[in-house]
N, C-alpha and C positions, 0 to 999 in steps of 0.2 A: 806898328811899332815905330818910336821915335828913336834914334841915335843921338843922344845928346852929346851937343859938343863944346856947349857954355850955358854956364851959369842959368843965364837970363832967359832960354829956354824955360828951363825950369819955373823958375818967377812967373813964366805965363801959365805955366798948367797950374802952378796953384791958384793963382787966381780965377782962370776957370773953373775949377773944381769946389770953391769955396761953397761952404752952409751956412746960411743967414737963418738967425730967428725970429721969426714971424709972430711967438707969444711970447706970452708971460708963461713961468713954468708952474703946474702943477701939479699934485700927489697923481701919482699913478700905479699902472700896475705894468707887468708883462714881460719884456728882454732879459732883467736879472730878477731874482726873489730876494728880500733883506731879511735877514734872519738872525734871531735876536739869542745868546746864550752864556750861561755863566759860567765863570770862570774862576781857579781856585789859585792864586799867586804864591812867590814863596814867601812871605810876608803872611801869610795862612788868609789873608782878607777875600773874598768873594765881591766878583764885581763882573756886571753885565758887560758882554760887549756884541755889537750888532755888525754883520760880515753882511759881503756881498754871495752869494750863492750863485755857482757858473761852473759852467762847463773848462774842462781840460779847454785848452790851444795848444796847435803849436806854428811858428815863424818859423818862415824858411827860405837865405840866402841863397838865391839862384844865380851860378855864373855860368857862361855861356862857355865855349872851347875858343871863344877867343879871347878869355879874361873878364869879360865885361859882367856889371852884377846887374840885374834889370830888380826893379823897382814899380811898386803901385804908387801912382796918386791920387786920392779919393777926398771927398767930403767928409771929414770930422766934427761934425753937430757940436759937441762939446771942447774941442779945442778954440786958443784964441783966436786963433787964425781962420779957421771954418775948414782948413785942408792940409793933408797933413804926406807927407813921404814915408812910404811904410815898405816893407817886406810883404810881400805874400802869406797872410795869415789867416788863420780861422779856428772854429772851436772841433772838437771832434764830435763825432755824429754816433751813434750807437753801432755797438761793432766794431769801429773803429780803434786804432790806436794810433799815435803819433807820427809814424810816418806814412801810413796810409790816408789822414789826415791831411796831412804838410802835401803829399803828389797832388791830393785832390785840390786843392786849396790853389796849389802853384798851375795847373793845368785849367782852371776857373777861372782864375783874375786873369791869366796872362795869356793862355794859350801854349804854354812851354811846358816842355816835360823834358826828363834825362831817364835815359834806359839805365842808368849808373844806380845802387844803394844810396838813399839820402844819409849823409854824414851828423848820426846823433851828438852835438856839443853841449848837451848838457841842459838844465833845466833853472828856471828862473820862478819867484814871486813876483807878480808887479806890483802889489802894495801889501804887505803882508799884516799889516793892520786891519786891511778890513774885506782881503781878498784871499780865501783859502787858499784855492786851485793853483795850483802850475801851469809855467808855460815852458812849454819843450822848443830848443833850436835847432834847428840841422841846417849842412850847407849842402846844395843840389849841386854837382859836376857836370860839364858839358851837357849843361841846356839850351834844347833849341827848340823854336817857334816850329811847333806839331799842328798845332787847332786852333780854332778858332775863339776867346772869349765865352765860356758861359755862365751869365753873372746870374743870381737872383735877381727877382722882382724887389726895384728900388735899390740895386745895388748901382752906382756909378765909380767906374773905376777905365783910370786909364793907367798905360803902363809903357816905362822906359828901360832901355838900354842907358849903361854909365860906362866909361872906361874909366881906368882906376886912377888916373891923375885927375881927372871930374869927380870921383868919388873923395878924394884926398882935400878938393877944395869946396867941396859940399861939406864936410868933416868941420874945415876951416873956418867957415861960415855960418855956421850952424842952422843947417840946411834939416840935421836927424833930430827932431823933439821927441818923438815915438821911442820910448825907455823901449822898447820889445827887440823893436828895429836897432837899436844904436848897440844894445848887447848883443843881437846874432850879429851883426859887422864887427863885432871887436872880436869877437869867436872866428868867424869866416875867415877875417885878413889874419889870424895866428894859425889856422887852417891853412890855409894854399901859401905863407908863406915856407912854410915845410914840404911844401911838394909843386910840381908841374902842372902849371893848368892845360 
């Protein structure tokens, strides 16, 4: 685990972490399914539209009992940048539900867990033009480093500690691109500003 204590820390994990592409992109199949359906407006017209099919997620702000929010930094294939500062996230797995989802998720990427109930704040589209599915937020209380990392195969992920005036100037500098991420921290910091961490 890193303690971040500037900025420019930061600046080096992404750079580490970045994804370069190596082709040219072509049709494929596999991660999401595109699924094509019509639709009836209130204008009575009928008109195709084609969605992404996917699994529920849910994000989950992890703060530590000393305030601090910790943070993945990983490889984003499709962003500009190849690497992106995210919250602990993932889709749910069968049997699952959102918060048994969100511990699993948070205890994988990071090693951190809270014996505490994760705090459900509500649920999000990320693009609701051509993404059904919801993604669910919670904020995780007094978490602490339990275990060790257990990522999937091809997963690269490293993860930080922020204190919250590092968080305020990440904010600042727009450090959060991850729409997922930037909504569970606007949820989180209206969260514990109401209570004691």
């Amino acid at each position: 685990m890193m303690l971040i204590s500037a900025l420019s820390e930061i600046d080096d994990l992404l750079e580490g972490c970045r994804a370069v592409a190596t082709s040219k992109p072509t049709a494929g199949e596999g991660f999401y399914e595109v699924k094509r359906q019509q639709f009836r407006f209130p204008d009575g017209i009928i008109q195709p539209r084609e969605y992404i099919d996917k699994k529920h997620a849910s994000v989950v702000a992890p703060v530590t009992s000393e305030g601090n929010f910790v943070f993945v930094i990983q490889p984003v294939s499709l962003s500009r940048e190849g690497s992106l500062i995210e919250f602990p996230a993932g889709y749910w797995e069968i049997q699952e539900d959102g918060v048994e989802a969100g511990k699993r998720e948070l205890a994988e990427e990071t090693g951190y867990t809270t014996s505490k109930t994760l705090i459900h704040t509500g649920f999000h589209y990320q693009d609701p033009g051509s993404i059904r599915q919801t993604v669910d937020t919670y904020v995780a209380i007094d978490c602490q480093k339990t275990q060790s990392q257990k990522l999937d195969r091809g997963e690269y992920v490293k993860y930080i500690e922020v204190p919250l005036d590092i968080v305020d100037q990440m904010i600042s500098h727009n450090y959060f691109k991850d729409a997922n991420t930037f909504i569970a921290l606007f949820k989180a910091l209206r969260i514990l500003d109401h209570r004691a961490v």
